[in-house]
C-alpha positions in Angstrom: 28.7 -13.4 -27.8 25.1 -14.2 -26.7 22.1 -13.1 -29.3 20.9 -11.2 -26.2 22.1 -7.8 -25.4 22.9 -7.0 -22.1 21.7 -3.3 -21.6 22.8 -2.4 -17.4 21.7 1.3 -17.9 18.2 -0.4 -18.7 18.5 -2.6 -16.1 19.1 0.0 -13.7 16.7 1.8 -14.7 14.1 -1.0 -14.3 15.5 -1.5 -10.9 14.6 1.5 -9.7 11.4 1.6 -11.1 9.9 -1.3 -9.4 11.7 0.1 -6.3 9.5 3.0 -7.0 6.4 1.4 -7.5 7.4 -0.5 -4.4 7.5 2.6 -1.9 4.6 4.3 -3.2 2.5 1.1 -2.8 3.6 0.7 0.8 3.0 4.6 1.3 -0.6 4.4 -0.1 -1.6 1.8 2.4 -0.1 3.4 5.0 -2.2 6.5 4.4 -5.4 4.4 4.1 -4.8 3.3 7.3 -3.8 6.3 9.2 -7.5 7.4 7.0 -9.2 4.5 8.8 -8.4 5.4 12.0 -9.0 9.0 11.6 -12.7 8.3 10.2 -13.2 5.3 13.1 -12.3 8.1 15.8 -14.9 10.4 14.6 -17.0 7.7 14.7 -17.8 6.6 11.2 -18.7 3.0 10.9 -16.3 0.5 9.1 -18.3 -0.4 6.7 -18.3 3.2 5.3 -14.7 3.5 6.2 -13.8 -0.2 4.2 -15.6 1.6 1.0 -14.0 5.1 1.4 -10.6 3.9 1.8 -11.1 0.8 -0.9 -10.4 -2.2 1.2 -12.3 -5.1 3.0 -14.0 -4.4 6.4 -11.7 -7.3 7.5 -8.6 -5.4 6.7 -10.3 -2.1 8.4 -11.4 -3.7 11.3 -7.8 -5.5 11.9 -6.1 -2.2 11.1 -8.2 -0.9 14.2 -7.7 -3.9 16.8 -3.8 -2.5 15.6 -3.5 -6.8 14.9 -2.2 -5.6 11.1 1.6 -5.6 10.7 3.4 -3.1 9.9 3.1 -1.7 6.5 
């Protein structure tokens, strides 16, 4: 028998965790996007939009040419 325990319940648990923080990751981006091009079609400038949504203009303005994959 190994010196290591082999704990699946743990593991599971673990698993589903990081599959967790996973989806909630991909759903905050999404909504910073969908943000972005709210505030760009009222016409709010990217800069402003970049800082209020906490990402780089780049990002903003490639999320607006719609050049960004999907998230």
């Amino acid at each position: 028998m190994s010196i290591y325990e082999y704990d699946a319940q743990k593991h599971i648990e673990m698993e589903r965790e990081d599959g967790y923080k996973d989806g909630y990751q991909v759903g905050m981006e999404q909504k910073a996007r969908e943000t972005a091009i709210n505030l760009s079609e009222l016409g709010v400038p990217v800069e402003t939009i970049a800082s209020a949504v906490k990402v780089s203009i780049k990002e903003v303005q490639e999320w607006l040419a719609g050049n960004a994959g999907p998230v």
